[in-house]
N, C-alpha and C positions, 0 to 999 in steps of 0.2 A: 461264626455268624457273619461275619464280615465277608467273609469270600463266598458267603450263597446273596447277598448283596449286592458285592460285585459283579457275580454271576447273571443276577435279574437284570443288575442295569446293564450289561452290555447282550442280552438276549435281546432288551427292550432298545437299545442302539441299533445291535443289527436288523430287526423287525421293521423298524422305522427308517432304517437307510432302505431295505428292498421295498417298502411301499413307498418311497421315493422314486426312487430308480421307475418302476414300475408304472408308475403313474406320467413318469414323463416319457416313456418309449409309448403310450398310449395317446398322448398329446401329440408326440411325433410323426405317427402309424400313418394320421387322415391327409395330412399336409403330402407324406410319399405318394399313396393312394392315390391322390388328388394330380397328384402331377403324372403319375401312370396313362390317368384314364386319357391326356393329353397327348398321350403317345401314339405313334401310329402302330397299328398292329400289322402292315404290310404295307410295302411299295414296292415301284417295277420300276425300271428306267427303259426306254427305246418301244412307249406302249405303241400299237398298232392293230386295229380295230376295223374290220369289214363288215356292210351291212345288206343283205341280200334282197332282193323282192319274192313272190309268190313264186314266177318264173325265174328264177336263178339270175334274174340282173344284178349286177351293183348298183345300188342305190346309194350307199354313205360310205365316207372312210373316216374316222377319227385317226390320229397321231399327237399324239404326246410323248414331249420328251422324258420327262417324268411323271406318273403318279405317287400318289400315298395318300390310303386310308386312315380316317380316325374313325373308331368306333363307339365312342361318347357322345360323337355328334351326327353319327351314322353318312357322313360324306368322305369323297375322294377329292384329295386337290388336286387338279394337274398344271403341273408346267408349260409354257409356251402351246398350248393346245390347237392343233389344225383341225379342220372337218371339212371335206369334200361334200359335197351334194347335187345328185344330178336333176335337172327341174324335168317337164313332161316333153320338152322338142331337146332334149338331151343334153343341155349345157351343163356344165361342169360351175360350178358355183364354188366359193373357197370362202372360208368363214377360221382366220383367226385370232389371237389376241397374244394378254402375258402370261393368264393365268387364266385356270377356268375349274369351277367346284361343282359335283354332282352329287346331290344326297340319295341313300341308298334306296328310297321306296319311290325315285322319279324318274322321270326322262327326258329331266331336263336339265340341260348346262349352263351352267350361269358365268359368262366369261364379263373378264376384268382387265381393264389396261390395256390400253390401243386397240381393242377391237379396230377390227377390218373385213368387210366382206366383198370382193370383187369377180366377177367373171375369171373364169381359165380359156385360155386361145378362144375370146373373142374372134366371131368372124366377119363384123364390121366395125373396123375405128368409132365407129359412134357406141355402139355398145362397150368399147372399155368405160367401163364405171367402179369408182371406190366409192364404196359406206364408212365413214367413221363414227367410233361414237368411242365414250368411256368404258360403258359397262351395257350389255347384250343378252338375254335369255332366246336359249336356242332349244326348241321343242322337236325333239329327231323326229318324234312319228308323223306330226303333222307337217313340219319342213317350215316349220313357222319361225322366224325370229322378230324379237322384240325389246323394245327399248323406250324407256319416259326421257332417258337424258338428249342431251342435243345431238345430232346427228347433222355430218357435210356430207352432203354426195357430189361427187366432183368426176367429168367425164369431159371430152374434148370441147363438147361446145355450153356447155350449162355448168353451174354452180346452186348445189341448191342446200340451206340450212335450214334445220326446223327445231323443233323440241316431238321430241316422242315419234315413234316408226315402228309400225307392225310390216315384216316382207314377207312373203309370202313364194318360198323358193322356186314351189311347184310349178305356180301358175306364173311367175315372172309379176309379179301383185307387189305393189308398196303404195303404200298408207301412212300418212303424215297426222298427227295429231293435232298440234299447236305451231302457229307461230312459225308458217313460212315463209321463205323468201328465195325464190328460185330469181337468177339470174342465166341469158339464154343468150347466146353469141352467137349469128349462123354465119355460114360459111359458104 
């Protein structure tokens, strides 16, 4: 009698130890899960990106040093991110930063850290011009970039600081929002 006793309480021991077990690989599970979905499910390094017009011109270059996709939050980071863009009298525009992140359903770049936008081979000294700002949204189709945070544009003879700046790559178009203050030195 004693040994079908024995019997019951360690059936009822090991019963009880795997709904333990069990219960905690299940508390476990979401925490893994959870840090999966954080994951990237691709990256590229030495990205390089051409963007053509109707008639076969170049119109845009991205280059990034690296990408990676997360799929949780359906964007791409990239690294140090360049983009070329050429305006309507053919200048060469260069647009880049530290970092810059694209969500999958847009076409738009949202760069971060030093942004920098300045002419390539300027063909008069007065048009070298840099843009600074912190943080930049750059809309490829339209050639649009934009920004609320402060922005300097510094060029040989002007200094000018604002808050907020829509440019407009195409048309050679900038728009200041708030709060400028252009200082102008001739020569």
């Amino acid at each position: 009698m004693r040994k079908r006793y024995l019997l019951l309480l360690l059936t009822l021991f090991f019963g009880l130890a795997l709904l333990a077990v069990d219960r905690y690989t299940q508390e476990q599970a979401p925490a893994l899960s959870e840090q999966q979905n954080h994951e990237p499910d691709y990256y590229g390094e030495g990205l390089y990106n051409r963007q053509y017009d109707n008639s076969g011109k170049l119109q845009q270059t991205f280059v990034a040093a690296r990408s990676t996709h997360y799929p949780q939050t359906k964007s791409t980071l990239f690294a140090e991110p360049l983009l070329m863009s050429a305006d309507d009298e053919g200048q060469t525009w260069q647009v880049n930063a530290l970092e810059g992140t694209m969500l999958d359903d847009e076409q738009s770049l949202r760069l971060v850290g030093q942004v920098e936008i300045r002419p390539l081979n300027p063909t008069q000294p007065s048009d070298d011009i840099l843009v600074e700002t912190s943080t930049l949204t750059y809309h490829s189709r339209q050639q649009l970039a934009e920004t609320d945070q402060p922005v300097i544009i510094t060029s040989p003879q002007t200094r000018i600081n604002a808050t907020g700046m829509t440019l407009d790559i195409a048309r050679q178009r900038m728009e200041f929002k708030s709060q400028v203050d252009t200082r102008y030195v001739p020569q």
